[in-house]
N, C-alpha and C positions, 0 to 999 in steps of 0.2 A: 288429588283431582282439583282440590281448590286452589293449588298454587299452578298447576297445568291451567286451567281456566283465566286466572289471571294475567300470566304471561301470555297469553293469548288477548285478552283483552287490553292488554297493554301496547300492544303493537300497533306502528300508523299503517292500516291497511290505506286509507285513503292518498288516494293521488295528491302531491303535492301540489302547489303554482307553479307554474314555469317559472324559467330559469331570468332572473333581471340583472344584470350587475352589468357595469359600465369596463370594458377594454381600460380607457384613461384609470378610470382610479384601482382597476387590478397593475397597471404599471406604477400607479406610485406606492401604493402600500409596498410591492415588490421594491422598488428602490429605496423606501423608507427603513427596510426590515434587515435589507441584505447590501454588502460594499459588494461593489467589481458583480465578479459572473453573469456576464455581459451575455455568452451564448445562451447560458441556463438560462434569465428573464428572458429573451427571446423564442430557445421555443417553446416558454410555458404559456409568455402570450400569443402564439402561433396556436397553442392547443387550445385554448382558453376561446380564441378568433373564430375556429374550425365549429367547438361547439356552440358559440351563441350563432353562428349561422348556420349552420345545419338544426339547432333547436330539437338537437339527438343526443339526448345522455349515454347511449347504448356504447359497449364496448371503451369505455372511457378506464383508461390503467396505464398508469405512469408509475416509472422504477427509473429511482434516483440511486446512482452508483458513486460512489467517490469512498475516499477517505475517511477516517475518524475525527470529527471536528471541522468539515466544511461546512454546514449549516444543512444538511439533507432534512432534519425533523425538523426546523424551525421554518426551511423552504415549505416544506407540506403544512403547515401551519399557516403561513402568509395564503395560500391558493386557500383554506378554508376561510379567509376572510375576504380574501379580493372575491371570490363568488358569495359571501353573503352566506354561507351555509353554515350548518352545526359540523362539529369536528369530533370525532372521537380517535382514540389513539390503540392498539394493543401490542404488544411485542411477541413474534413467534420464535423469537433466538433459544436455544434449547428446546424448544418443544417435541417431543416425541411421540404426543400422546393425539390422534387424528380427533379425539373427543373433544379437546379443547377447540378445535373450530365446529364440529359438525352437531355436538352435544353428545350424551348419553341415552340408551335407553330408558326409559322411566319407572321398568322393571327393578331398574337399581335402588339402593338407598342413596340418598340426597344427591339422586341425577340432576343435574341443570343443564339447559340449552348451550351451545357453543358460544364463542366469541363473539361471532356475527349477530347473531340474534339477539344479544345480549346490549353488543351496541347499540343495534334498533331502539331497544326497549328503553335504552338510556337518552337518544339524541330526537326523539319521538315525532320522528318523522322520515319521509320514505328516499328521500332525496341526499344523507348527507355526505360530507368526505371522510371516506375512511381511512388511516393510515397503519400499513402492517407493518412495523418495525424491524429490522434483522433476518429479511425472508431466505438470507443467505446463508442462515446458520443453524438452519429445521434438523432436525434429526429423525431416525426411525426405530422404532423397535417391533418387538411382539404385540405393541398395543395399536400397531397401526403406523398408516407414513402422513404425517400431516401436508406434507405437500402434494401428496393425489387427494388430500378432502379439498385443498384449497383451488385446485384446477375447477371443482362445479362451481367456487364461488367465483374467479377471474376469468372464466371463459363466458362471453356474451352471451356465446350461442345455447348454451346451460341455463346462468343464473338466473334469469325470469321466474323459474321454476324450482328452486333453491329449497330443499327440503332438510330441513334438522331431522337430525334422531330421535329428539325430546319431542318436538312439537308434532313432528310427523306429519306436516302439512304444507304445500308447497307455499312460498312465500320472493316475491319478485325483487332481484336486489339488482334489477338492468339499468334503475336509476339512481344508484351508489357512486360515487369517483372514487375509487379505489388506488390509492397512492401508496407505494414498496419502495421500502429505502433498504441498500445493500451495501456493503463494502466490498465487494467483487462478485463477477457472473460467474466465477469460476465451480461455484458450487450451486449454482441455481439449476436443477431439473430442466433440461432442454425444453418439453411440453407447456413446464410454468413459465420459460422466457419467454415461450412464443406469443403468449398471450399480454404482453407489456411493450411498451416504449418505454424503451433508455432511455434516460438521460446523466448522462456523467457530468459529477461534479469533480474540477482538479483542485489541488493545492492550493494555498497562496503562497503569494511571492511575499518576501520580506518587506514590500513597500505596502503592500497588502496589510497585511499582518499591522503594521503602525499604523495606517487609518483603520482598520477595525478597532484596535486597541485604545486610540482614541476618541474615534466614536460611537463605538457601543461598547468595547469591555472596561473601561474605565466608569463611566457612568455609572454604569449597572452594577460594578461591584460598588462605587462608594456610595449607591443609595441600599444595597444588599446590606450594607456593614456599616449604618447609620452613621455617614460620613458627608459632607460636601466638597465641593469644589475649592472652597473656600479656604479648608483644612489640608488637605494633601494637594502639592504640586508635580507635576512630569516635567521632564523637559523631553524634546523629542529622541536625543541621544540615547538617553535612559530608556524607554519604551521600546527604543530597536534592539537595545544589549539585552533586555530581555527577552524579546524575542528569540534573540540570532545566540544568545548564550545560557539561556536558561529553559528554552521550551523550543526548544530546532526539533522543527514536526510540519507534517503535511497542511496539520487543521491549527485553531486557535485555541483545544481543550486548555492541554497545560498552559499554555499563554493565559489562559483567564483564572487556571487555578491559582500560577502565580500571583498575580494579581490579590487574588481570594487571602493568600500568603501574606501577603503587605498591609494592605488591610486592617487584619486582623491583629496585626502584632502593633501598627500604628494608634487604630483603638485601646490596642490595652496600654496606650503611652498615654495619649490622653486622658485614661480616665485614672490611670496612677500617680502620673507625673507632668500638668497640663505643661506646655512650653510656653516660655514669656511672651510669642509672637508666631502668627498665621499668618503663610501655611506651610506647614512642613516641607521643604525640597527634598523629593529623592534623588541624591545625588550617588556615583557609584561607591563608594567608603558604606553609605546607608544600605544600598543593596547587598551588600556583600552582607553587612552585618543581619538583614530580615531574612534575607534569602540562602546566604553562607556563599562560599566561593563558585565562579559556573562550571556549569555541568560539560555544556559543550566549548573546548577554546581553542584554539587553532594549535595545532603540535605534529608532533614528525609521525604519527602513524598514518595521513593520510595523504603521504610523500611517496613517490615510487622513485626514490634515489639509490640506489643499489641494485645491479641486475638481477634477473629473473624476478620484479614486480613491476604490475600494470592495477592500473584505476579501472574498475569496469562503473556501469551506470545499472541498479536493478530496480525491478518495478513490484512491488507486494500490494494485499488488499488495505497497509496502513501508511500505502505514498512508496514517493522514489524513495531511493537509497544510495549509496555509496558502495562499493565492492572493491576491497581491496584483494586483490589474487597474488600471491608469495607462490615461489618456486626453489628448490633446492637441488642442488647434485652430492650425490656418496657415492663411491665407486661402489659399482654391480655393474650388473649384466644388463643395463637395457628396462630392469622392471619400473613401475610405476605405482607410487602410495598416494593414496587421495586421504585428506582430513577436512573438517570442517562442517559433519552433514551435508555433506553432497549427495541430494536427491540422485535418480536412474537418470534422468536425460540431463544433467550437468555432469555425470560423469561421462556422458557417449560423448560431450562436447570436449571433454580433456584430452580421450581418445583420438576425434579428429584432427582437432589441434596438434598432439603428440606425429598423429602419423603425418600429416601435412608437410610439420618442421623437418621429420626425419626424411622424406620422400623429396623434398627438394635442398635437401643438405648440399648435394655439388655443386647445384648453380647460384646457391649461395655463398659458396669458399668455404666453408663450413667440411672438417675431417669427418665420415662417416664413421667413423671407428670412436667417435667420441661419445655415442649409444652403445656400442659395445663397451665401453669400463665404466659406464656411469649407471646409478637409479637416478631417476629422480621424485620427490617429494612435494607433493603440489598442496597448499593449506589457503582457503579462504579462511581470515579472522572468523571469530566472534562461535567460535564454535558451537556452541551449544544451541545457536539459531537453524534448523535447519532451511536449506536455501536447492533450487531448481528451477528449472526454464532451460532452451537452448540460446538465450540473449547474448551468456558470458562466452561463446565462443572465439571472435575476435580476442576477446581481452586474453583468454586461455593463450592462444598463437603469441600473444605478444609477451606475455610472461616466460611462455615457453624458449620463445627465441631469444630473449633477452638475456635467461641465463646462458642456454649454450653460445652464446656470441661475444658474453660480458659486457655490453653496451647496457645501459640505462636511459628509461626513457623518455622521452622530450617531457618538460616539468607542466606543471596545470593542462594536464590531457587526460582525460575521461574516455571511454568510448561504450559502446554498444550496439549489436547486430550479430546472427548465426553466422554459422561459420558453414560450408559443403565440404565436402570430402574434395573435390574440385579447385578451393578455394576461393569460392562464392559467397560474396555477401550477404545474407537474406533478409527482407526484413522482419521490424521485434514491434511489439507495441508497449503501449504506456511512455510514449514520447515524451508528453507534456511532464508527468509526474517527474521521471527521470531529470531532465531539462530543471526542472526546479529542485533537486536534490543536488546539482552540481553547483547550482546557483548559490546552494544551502552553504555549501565546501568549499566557494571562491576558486572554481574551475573555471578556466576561459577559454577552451578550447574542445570541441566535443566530436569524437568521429562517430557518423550515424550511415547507415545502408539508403543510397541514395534510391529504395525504393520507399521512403518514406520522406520523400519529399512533401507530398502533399499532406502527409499531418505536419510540418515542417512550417509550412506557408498558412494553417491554423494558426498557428499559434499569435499570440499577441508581442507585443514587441516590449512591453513591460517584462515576457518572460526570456525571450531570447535575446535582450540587450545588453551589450558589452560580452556576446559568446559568438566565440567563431565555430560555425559547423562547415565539418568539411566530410563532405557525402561520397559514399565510396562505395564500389561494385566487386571489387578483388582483395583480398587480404594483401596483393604485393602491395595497392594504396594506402593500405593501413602501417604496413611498415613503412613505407617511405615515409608518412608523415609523424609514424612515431621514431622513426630513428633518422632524423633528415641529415647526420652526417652519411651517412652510409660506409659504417663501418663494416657491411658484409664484405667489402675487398681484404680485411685482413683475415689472415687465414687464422683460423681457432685448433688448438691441437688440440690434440685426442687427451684425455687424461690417463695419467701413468696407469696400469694395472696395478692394484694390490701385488705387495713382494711377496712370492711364491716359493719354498725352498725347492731344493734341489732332489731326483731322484735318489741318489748317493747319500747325500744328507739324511733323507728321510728313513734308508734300512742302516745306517750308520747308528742314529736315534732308536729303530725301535731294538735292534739286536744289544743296547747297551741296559735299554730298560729291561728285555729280555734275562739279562746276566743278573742287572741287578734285583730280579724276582724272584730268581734259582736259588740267588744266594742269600737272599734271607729266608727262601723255602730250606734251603739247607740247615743253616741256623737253628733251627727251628727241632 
């Protein structure tokens, strides 16, 4: 009872002050804190504008989407400071248990209040910004689903009246900022999306990446790692080959662990071995030797020089990607082997793809009979990942047709968009992410479903510069531009059948095995 009474007494029932903070200085703390994401500051001061003029906390819940390492918790951090308020942080990634938000009964032994109330109790006061960490990664068991407890905390028309299990008494959290950072919607509870604004964080671009690194991850690692300026030098070369060869990623994690890496082996040279003269140059001899050889370098797996391969573009909750799609012919009958973890709907896409090619075989010059003696063997790399969506269909048709035709495909060309049975473009999303993944690979040439033009004309021109997109409605467009000689006028034969023997041959064979069975039965 006396620790029930005290968490109760601890709590800011009282109404806070209204809300004071200045538009101007939430824009510069946000430019102080964060490079580029140019849309994201806008409409955080668009939300930020909405509430100090309407002078309505109510319904205030923002859900920050991107990547691992775009800055999503350090964004929700800058908006606790540009409003001038207390911050607390909790993470619901794994949680299974609905009592970690809602509390326990007090029937139990050493029940405690839930998260929310907890945070109250900690930021002591009724007004501040909360931030749920990983809402995209809840889980559910026998102990409950934490994302139906967290619907009475994010839904406005509820939380006023926000009741814990512990305290058992309502408690008003309508003037909370509730801020949810995710790496994809794809798992968020439709009822809990509804109650959030998105907002998506994309990638950085490589040019990106080298002013953050030199002005926030550099600093901050050499005062992390009791270091100055004074002692370690960059040049700007160096900073980008780490980037683009040591830490090729959506965000700037590993870019900063590196960092973290150098650092630390540079301190221990100092203080065992000081050098005659400051400040140390990392040059690439020095890299190779803190860091060891890189991880990412440019090499022929990500060439589609040899028929039946195509470059696709894919989009996951940790950034674009790269998709290489490999094709094979063995003589068979026509069947089809999928490897690679191929989800359900990237295999319906291999299918349409498959029947597309075959179905318009004549007016391609293309021998129908060359499905009758062939399998074919379809492998995306990296097998062990597994991979879905219907985005890879274009690329399917184009690996597909590549082998049976033996042409190989036009060089630095990516693409991405569904495929119809029709063969219809359709459009894909995660433009932007994609777009910066080709960027990642020195792609200059990207085919996309010209119904996505308009995320297309988003995009900024740091990220689409030096790439040609050529926007297409029909897979014939696709081919044309991935095979611009138009080798479909040569005709493609049919592959031989496997050598079959003879009727005659074959009771010739068994009637001799026949004799020679009797006759060592006789033997015998």
């Amino acid at each position: 009872t006396r620790t029930y009474l005290e968490i109760i007494s601890d709590l800011p029932w009282k109404d806070p002050k209204p809300e004071n903070f200045s538009i101007d200085s939430a824009r510069r703390i946000l430019e102080r804190d964060h490079y580029g994401m140019r849309d994201v500051k806008d409409r955080i001061l668009e939300f930020l504008a909405v509430r100090k003029k309407k002078q309505d906390t109510k319904g205030s819940i923002i859900c920050l989407v991107g990547p691992p390492g775009v800055g999503k918790t350090s964004v929700g951090v800058s908006i606790a400071r540009a409003l001038k308020k207390e911050y607390f942080r909790f993470s619901v990634g794994g949680m299974n248990d609905e009592s970690e938000v809602k509390g326990h009964r007090r029937t139990y032994i050493g029940a405690m209040p839930g998260k929310i109330i907890q945070g109250l109790r900690i930021t002591k006061t009724k007004n501040p910004v909360f931030l749920i960490d990983e809402i995209d990664k809840m889980g559910i068991s026998y102990q409950g689903d934490p994302a139906s407890a967290l619907l009475e905390v994010l839904d406005p028309e509820q939380n006023s009246t926000f009741r814990d299990t512990y305290l058992d008494v309502p408690f008003d959290l309508s003037q909370v900022l509730f801020i949810t950072t995710a790496n994809t919607l794809e798992t968020i509870p439709r009822p809990l999306l509804d109650r959030m604004e998105v907002i998506e964080l994309s990638g950085y671009t490589s040019d990106e990446k080298l002013a953050i690194g030199r002005k926030y991850l550099v600093p901050k690692s050499l005062e992390k790692h009791g270091l100055t300026k004074g002692e370690v030098k960059y040049s700007t070369a160096i900073l980008r080959k780490i980037a683009d060869e040591y830490a090729r990623e959506a965000g700037v994690r590993n870019y900063e662990k590196s960092l973290h890496k150098i650092h630390r082996k540079i301190a221990l040279r100092l203080i065992e071995s000081p050098p005659e003269s400051l400040p140390i140059v990392v040059d690439e001899s020095m890299l190779v030797e803190l860091l060891g050889e890189p991880i990412f370098v440019e090499d022929e797996i990500l060439k589609a020089d040899r028929p039946g391969m195509a470059i696709g573009l894919a989009w996951t909750s940790m950034g674009g990607d790269t998709l290489i799609i490999e094709a094979q012919n063995t003589a068979g009958k026509g069947e089809i082997k999928l490897t690679g973890q191929l989800g359900d709907v990237m295999q319906e896409s291999v299918s349409i793809a498959y029947t597309w090619v075959k179905a318009h075989a004549g007016e391609r010059n293309i021998d129908p009979a060359w499905f009758e003696h062939n399998a074919v063997h379809l492998h995306v790399p990296e097998g062990a990942t597994p991979k879905d969506g219907p985005s890879a269909g274009i690329t399917m048709t184009v690996a597909l047709y590549s082998l049976v035709t033996g042409q190989v495909m036009a060089p630095n060309l990516a693409m991405t968009g569904e495929l119809t049975l029709k063969g219809k473009v359709m459009p894909i999303g995660g433009l932007k992410e994609k777009v910066l993944a080709a960027r990642r690979n020195k792609i200059t040439d990207i085919i996309i479903p010209k119904f996505n033009k308009r995320d297309l004309d988003k995009l900024d021109e740091t990220v689409t510069k030096g790439i040609t997109f050529h926007q297409v409605g029909t897979i014939e467009e696709v081919l044309a531009i991935a095979f611009p000689c138009d080798a479909t006028r040569k005709r493609v034969e049919a592959a031989p059948p496997l050598p079959t023997a003879k009727s005659e041959e074959i009771a010739a064979i068994s009637a001799a095995v026949a004799e020679a069975v009797k006759g060592a039965i006789g033997g015998r």
